[in-house]
N, C-alpha and C positions, 0 to 999 in steps of 0.2 A: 164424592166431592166434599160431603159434611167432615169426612172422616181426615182429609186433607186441609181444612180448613182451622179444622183444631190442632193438627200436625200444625199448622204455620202458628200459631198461636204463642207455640214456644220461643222461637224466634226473635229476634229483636223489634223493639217498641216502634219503630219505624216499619217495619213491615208487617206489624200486626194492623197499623192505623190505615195502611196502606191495602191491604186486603180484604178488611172490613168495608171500606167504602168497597170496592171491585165486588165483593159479594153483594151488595145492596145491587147496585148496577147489574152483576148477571142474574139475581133471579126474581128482578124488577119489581125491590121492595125498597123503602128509602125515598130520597127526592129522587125527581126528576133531573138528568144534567143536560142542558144547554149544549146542541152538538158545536164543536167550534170550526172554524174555516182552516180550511188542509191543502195543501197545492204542494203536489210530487215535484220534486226538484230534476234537475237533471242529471245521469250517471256520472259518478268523479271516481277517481282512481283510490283503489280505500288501502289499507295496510292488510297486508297478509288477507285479502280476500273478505275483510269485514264490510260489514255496513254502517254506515250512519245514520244518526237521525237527528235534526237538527228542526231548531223552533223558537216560537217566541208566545211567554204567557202573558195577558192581557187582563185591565179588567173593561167592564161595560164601557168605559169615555174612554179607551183607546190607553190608559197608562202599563205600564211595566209592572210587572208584580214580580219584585225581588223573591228569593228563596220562597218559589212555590214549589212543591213536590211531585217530581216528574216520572214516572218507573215505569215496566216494560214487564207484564206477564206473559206467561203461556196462554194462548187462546184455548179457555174456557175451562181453565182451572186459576186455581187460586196462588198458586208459584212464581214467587217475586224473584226476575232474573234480573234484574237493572235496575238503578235508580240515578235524579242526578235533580242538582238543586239549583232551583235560577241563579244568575248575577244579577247583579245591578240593573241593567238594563233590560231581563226579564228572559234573557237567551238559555237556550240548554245546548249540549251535545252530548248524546248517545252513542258510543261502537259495540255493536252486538255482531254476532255471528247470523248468518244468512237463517232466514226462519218466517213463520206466521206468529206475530205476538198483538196482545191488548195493549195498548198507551194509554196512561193513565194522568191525568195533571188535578191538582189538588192544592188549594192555598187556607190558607185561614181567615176564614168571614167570606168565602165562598163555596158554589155549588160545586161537584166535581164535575168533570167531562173525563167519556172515554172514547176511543175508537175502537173496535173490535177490529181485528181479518188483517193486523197490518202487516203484508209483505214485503218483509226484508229481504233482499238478493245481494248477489258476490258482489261488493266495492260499490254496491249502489250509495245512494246520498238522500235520503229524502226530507222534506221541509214541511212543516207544520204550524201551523198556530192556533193557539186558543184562545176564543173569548171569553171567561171568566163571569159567570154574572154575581149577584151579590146575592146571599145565600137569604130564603126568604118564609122557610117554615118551622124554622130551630130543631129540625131534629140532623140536620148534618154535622157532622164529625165536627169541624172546625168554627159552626157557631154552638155546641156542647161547649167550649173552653170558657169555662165562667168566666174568666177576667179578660174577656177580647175589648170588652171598654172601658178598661182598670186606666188609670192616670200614670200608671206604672210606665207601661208600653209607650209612652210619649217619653216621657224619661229614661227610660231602661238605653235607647241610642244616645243618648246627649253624652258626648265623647266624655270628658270628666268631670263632669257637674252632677256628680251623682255616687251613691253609695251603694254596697254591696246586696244588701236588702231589697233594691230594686230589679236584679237581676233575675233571667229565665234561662238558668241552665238542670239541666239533668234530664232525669227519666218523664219529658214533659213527651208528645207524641211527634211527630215531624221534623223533631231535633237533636233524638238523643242517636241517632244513628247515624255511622260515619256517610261523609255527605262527599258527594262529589259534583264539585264545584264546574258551571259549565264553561267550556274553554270560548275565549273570545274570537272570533271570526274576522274583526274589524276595530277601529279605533273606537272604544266608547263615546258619544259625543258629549261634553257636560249637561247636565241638566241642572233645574233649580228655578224658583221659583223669587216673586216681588210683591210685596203687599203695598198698598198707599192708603192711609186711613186721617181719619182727622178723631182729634180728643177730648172730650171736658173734666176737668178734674177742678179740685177745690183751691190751685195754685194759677189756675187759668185756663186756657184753653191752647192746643197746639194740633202743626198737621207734622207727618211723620211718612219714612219710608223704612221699610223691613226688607233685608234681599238675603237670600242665600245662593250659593254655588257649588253643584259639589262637579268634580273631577277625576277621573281612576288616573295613576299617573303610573301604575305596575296593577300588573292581574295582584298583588295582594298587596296595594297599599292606594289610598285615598286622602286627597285634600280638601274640605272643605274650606271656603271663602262664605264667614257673615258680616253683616252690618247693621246697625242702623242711625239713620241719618232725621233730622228735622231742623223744625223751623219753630221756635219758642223757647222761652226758657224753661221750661218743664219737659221738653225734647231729650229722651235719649240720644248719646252719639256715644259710637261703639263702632270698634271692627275687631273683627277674632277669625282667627286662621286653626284650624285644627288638623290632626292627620291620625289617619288610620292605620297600622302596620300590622299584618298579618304573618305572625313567625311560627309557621307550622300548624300543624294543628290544634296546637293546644293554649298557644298564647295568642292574644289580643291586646299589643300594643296603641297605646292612644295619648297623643302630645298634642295639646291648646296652647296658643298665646292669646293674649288679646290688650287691646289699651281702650282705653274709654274716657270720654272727655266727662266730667261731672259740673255743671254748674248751677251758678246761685239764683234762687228762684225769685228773691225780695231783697232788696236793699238791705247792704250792713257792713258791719268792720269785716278785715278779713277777706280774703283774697276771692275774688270774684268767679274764677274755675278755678277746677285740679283736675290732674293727669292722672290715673289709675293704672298700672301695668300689672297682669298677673299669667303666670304659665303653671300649667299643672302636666302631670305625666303619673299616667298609671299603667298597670299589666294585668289584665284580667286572665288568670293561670287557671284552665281546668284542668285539675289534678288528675281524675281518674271521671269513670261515671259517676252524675251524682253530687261531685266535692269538686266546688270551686272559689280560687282564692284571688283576691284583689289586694295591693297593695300600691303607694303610690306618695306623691309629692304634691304640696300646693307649694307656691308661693306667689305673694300678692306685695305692692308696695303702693304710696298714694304719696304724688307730689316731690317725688323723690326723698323722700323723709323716713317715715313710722317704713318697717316691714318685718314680713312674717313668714315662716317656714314652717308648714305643720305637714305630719303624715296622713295618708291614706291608706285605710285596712278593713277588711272584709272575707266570710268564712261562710260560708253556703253547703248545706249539706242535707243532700233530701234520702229522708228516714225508707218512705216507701214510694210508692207512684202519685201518693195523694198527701203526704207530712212533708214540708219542708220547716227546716231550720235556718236561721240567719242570724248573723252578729257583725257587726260593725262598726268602725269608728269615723267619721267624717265631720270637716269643717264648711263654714258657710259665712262666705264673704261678702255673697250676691245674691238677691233672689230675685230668679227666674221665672216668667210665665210660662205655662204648658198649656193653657185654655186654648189656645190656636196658637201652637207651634208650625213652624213650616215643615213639610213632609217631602223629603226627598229620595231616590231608591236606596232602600237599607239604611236611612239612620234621620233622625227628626232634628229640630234646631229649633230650640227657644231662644228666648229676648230679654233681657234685663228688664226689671222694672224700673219705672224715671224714680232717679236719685237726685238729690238737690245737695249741694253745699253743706244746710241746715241739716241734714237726717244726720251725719256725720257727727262723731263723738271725737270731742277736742282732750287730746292726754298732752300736759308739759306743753301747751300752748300751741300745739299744732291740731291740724286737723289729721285721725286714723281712721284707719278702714274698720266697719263695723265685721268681728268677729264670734264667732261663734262656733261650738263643735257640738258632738253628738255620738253618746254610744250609747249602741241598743244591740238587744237582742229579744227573738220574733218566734213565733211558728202559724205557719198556713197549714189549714187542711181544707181538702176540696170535701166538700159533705155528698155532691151528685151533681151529675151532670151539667145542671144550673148554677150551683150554689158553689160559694166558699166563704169562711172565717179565718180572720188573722188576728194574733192578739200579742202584743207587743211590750216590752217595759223600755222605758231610755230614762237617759241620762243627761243632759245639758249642762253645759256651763259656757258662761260669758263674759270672757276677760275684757270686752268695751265692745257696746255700740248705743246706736246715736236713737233718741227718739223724743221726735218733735212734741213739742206742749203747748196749748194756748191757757194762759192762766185769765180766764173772769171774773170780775169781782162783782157782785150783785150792785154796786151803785152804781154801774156806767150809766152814761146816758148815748152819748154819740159812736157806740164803737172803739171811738180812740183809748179807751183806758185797756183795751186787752193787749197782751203783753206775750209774745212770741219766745218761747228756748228752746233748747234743745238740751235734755238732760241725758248724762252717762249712765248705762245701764250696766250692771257687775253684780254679778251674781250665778244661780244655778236653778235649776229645775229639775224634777223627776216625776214622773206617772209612767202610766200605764195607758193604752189605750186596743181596744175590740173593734174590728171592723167586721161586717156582713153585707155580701154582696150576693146580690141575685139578677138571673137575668130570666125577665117576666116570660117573655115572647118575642115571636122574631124581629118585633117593634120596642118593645119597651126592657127596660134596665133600671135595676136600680141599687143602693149600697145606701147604708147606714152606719153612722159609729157614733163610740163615746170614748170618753179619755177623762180621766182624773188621776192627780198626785199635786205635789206641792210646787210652788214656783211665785214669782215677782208678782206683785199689783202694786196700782198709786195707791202711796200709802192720805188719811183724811187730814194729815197734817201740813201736807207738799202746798198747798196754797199759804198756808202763812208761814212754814220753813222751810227754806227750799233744800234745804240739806238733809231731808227727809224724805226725797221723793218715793224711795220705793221700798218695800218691805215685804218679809215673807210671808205666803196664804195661803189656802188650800183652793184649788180651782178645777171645776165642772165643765168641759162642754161636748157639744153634739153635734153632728151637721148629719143633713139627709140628702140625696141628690136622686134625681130622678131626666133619665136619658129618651130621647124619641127619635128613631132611627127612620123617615120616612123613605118611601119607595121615592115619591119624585124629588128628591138630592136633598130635603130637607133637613138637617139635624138642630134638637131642642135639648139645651143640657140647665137644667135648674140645678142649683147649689143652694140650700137652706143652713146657715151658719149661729148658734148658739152659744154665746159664753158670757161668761159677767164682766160687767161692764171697766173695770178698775183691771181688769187682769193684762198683763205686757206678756204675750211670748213673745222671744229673741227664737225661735226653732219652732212652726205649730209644729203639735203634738202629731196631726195625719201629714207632716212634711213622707212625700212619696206614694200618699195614696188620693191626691184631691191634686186638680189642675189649680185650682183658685182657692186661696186661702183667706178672701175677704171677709170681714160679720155682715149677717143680713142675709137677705135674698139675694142672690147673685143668676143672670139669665144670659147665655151662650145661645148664639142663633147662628148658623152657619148654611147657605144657600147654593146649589149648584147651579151655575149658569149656563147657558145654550155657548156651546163652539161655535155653530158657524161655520164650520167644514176648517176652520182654523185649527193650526198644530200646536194648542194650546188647552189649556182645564183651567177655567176661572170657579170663585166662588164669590160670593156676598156673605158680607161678617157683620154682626152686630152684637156688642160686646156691653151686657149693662153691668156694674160690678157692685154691690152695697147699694142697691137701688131705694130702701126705707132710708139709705142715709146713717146708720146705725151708731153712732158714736158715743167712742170711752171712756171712760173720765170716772171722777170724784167730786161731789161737796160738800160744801160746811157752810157754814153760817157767815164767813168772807168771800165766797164767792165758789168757781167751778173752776174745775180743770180738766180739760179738753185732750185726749187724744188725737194728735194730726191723722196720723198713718193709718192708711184704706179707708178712706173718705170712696164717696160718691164719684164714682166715672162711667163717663158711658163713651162708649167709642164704636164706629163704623166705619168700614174699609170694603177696599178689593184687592183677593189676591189673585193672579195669573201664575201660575204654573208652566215651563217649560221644558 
């Protein structure tokens, strides 16, 4: 058995990952798996005398677990004859030849389950499912993957609001092996999810709604529908259409639109909203094992006026099963939150953050869209099982964006003398930055970095010149985050944010490895609610961002100047899931 065991060994990474758990299970060492509920279908007419096997993966609240891994061994050896990987809606099918085989289901951030003794016969049909619990003493295969609570993986689906460095392809376990995709039985029904929260921020206060939809509209192509809608002038409003196109197996086509209303948050000259339109289209190409390329289009316009065309490109190539390498080049027109993105089967959805009129940088007497790009290049290495390091050099530059300032002069008295701009930002940046990430126990997580190189701060003259605002300087900083994954639906995600206080990134420096880019303390509370025997998954959210308040600025002996952007917010909601 041992001796067959090493035999599989050689084998592809998928069926090495695959057998390893299946050994833990027959010679009852490893966690424990959760038997799941099985109800034998009734005889169907099969092809050439096959059987099937068909099912559906779950987790504990009754959701779908897209691309879990599903295979079919020999009873009581280790010989992987079948495999096949959820859809969307959590379904598989199997066709095997008539036999006694082990069924195996397997997802990431969960326990395994198997079934021993299953009999397959001529053209039978048989129906299973599994309940999935949530994996709960860190030594299973799939909470081993140091980065299962990386910021990445909220990112890594967001159709093209993202760059090549955020990507998880290659010789990674449950993914690098050809996969067979389970055939749909029935119409998928849309699923998708509605958040409704209320906000305070330092522009006022507002309530808001978040929705997303997704849709299969072909076994390899996918629609999403988002939105968000409110009530305030500090209200985002947005809708974005995006689609997924699946061409073969090697590309991963993906086209966004989206238009978005921007308006003004304070009284002033100057047009009270603007219109935003931007479409992007990229192809995510794996080359071979291992090497995978992205390249791609933006374009954005504002107001019907300023517009811009830049490329997307990206080079991914993992050295061994533990070194990857990455390089890239991407732009950024908008940023997005990922702290509670909505999570749909197979791909996440973030949300713009509220943009005002004012954040907006005026060139030739219009208002343009804040721009910004970004090349870097990276390497990850997994150190064990818990752990991983990534360490990074980029590149920025900023042909315009907008950033709000409130200039003080130490003699006010009533408030009325501070004075509201928005100054053009132009210029570039370069560092480096280290990340480490660890994951404690089956409850706790956590990641640390640094980052230094050269880039923009308010220069101590911008108060009595204003055509001095920013200058070049060397700048330091650090965040810590610390994650708490409780059993009864609890999650606590603390973000610790350090840098000096005059310093402007246009790009942070951990853009791709941090959901929330605030300074300060920043506290993520996310709560699971009771269904109610309802065909629904709600949560409770409570969202504190910059909670000391942290704020950037400069002074002199005339007075301060005030950093606007990532003030103080706290915001709580409910989302429902469908």
């Amino acid at each position: 058995m041992r001796s067959a065991y090493r035999l599989l060994l050689r084998r592809t990474s998928v069926a090495t990952v695959l057998a390893s758990v299946l050994c833990a299970v027959i010679f009852g060492v490893g966690d424990t798996a959760y038997a799941g509920t099985a109800a034998k279908g009734s005889a169907a007419a099969g092809s050439l005398g096959m059987g099937s096997i068909r099912g559906v993966v779950r987790d504990q609240a009754g959701g779908p677990i897209p691309r879990a891994m599903v295979a079919l061994f020999r009873v009581g050896t280790t010989e992987l004859i079948k495999q096949a990987v959820t859809s969307a809606d959590g379904s598989f099918l199997i066709r095997i030849i008539p036999g006694r085989y082990t069924l195996l289901a397997v997802a990431e951030g969960f326990n395994p389950i198997s079934l021993r003794s299953i009999e397959v016969g001529r053209s039978s049909d048989l129906n299973y499912g599994f309940d999935l619990q949530r994996a709960g003493s860190g030594n299973t295969l799939p909470e081993k993957r140091i980065d299962r609570n990386s910021a990445k993986w909220r990112i890594r689906a967001a159709a093209i609001q993202r760059s090549i460095y955020q990507n998880q392809e290659g010789n990674v376990p449950v993914e690098s092996a050809p996969e067979q995709v389970a055939a749909k039985q029935a119409t998928v029904r849309p699923t998708g999810a509605v958040e409704t929260y209320f906000a305070s921020t330092s522009r006022g206060g507002y309530v808001g709604t978040n929705f997303a939809v997704s849709t299969q509209v072909a076994r390899s192509a996918e629609l999403i529908f988002s939105g968000q809608i409110g009530r305030g002038a500090a209200a985002p409003q947005r809708f974005q259409v995006d689609a997924r196109l699946k061409a073969g197996s090697r590309h991963d086509i993906r086209l966004s639109a989206s238009a978005a209303k921007i308006r003004r948050s304070r009284p002033g000259s100057g047009p009270n909203s603007l219109e935003q339109f931007t479409v992007q289209a990229a192809d995510e190409w794996k080359v071979r094992e291992g090497l995978v390329l992205l390249y791609g289009i933006d374009y954005s316009t504002l107001g019907g006026g300023d517009s811009s065309i830049t490329p997307r490109l990206g080079i991914q190539f993992d050295i061994d099963p533990r070194t990857r390498l990455r390089a890239g080049y991407s732009t950024q027109s908008e940023e997005k939150s990922w702290a509670n993105a909505i999570e749909l089967e197979g791909t996440s959805v973030g949300f713009a953050e509220p943009v005002a009129v004012e954040d907006l940088p005026v060139v030739r007497g219009k208002s343009a869209p804040n721009r910004s790009s970004r090349i870097e290049m990276g390497i990850e290495r997994i150190l064990d099982g818990r752990s991983s390091v990534e360490s990074t050099v980029f590149f920025d530059t900023t042909p315009g964006r907008g950033v709000g300032l409130t200039a003080i002069p130490f003699e006010f008295i009533a408030g009325d003398a501070a004075e509201e701009t928005t100054a053009v930002q132009q210029g570039g940046a370069a560092g480096a930055r280290i990340v480490y990430f660890r994951r404690i126990n089956s409850v706790l997580s956590a990641s640390g970095g640094y980052s230094a190189g050269t880039g923009q701060r308010l220069s101590q003259k911008a108060i009595s010149d204003p055509s001095t605002i920013f200058e070049q300087g060397i700048f330091q900083t650090f965040y810590g985050e610390v994650t708490a994954d409780l059993e009864s639906g609890t999650r606590v995600r603390t973000i610790f944010r350090f840098s000096p206080d005059a310093t402007v990134f246009a790009i942070d420096p951990f853009k791709g490895r941090l959901a929330i880019y605030d300074p300060g303390l920043s506290i993520l509370v996310t709560q699971r609610l009771p269904r109610f025997g309802l065909p629904i998954r709600a949560q409770a959210i409570l969202d504190g961002r910059n909670l000391l308040d942290a704020v950037g600025g400069v002074s002199s002996s005339d007075g301060r100047l005030i950093i606007e952007g990532h003030r103080r917010m706290l915001r709580g909601g409910i989302m429902v899931r469908f």
